[in-house]
N, CA, C and O atoms as a DFTB+ gen file, in Angstrom:
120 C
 N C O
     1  1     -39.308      23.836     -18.552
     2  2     -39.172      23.374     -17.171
     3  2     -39.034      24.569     -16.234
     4  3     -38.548      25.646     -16.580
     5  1     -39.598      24.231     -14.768
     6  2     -39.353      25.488     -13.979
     7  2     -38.440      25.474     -13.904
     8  3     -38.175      26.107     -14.926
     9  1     -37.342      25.203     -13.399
    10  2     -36.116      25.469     -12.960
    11  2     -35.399      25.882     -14.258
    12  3     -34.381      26.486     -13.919
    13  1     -35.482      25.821     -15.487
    14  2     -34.825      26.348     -16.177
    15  2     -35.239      28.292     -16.265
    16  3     -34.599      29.322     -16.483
    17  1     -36.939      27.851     -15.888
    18  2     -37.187      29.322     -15.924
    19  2     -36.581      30.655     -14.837
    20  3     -36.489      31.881     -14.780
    21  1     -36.303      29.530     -14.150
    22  2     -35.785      30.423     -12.780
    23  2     -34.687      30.810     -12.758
    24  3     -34.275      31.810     -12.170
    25  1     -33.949      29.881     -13.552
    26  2     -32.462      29.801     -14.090
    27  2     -32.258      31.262     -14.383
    28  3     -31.687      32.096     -13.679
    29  1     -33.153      31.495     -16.209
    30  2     -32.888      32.270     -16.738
    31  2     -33.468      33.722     -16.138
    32  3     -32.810      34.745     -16.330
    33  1     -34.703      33.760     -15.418
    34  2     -34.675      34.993     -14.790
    35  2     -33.743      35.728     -13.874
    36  3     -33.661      36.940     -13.675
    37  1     -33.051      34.721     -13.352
    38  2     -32.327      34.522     -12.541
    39  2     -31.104      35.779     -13.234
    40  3     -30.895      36.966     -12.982
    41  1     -30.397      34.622     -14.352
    42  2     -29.492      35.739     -15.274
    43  2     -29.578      36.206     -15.558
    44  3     -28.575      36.672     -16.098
    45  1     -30.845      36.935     -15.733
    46  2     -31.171      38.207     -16.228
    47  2     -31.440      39.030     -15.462
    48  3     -31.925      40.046     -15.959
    49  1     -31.274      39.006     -13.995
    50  2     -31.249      40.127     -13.318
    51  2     -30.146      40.617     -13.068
    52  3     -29.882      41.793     -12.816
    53  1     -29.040      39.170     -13.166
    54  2     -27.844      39.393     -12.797
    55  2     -27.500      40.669     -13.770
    56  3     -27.375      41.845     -13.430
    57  1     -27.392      40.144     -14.970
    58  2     -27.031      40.546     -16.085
    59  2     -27.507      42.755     -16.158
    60  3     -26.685      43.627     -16.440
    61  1     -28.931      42.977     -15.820
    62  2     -29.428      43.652     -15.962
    63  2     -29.258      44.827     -14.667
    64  3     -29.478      46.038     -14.695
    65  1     -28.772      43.935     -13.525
    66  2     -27.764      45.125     -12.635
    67  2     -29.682      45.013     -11.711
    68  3     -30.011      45.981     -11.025
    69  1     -30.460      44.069     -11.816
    70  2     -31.186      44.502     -10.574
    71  2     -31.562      44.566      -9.200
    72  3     -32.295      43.886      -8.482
    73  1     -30.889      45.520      -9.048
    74  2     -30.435      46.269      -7.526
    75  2     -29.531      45.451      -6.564
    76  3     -28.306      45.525      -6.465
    77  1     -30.594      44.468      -5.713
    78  2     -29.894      44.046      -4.796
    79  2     -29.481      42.424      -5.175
    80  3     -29.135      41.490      -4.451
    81  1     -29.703      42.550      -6.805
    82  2     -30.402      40.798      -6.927
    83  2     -28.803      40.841      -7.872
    84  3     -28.304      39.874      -8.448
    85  1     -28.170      42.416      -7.797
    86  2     -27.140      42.270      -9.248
    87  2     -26.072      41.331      -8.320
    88  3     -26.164      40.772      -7.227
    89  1     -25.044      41.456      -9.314
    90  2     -23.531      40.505      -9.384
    91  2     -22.768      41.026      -7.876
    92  3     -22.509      40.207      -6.994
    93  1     -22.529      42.173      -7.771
    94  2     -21.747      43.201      -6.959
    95  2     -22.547      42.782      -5.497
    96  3     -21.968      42.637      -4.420
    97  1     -23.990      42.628      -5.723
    98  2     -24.177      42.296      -4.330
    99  2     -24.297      40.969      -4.471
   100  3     -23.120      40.631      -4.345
   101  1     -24.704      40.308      -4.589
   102  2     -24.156      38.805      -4.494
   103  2     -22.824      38.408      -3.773
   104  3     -22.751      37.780      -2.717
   105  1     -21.619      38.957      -4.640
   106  2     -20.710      38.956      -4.063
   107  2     -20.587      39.827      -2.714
   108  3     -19.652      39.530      -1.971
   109  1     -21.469      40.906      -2.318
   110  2     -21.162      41.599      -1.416
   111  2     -20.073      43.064      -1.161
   112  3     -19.408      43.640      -0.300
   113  1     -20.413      43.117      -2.365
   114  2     -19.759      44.505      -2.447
   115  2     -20.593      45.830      -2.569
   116  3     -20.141      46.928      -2.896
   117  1     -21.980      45.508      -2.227
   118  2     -22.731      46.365      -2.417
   119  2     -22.772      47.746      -0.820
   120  3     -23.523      48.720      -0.866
C-alpha cells in the first residue's frame, strides 16, 4: 500500500539523520 510506503520512507529518513527531514528538525531544534 502507498501509505505504508510513505510511512516507511518516511522512518527512514528520520532514522538516517536526513538533513532537514531528521528528528532534531522536526522538532525544531535544528
Amino acid at each position: 500500500e502507498l501509505a505504508a510506503l510513505y510511512c516507511f520512507a518516511f522512518l527512514y529518513l528520520a532514522c538516517a539523520g536526513g538533513g532537514p527531514w531528521s528528528v532534531d528538525a522536526v522538532r525544531g531544534k535544528a
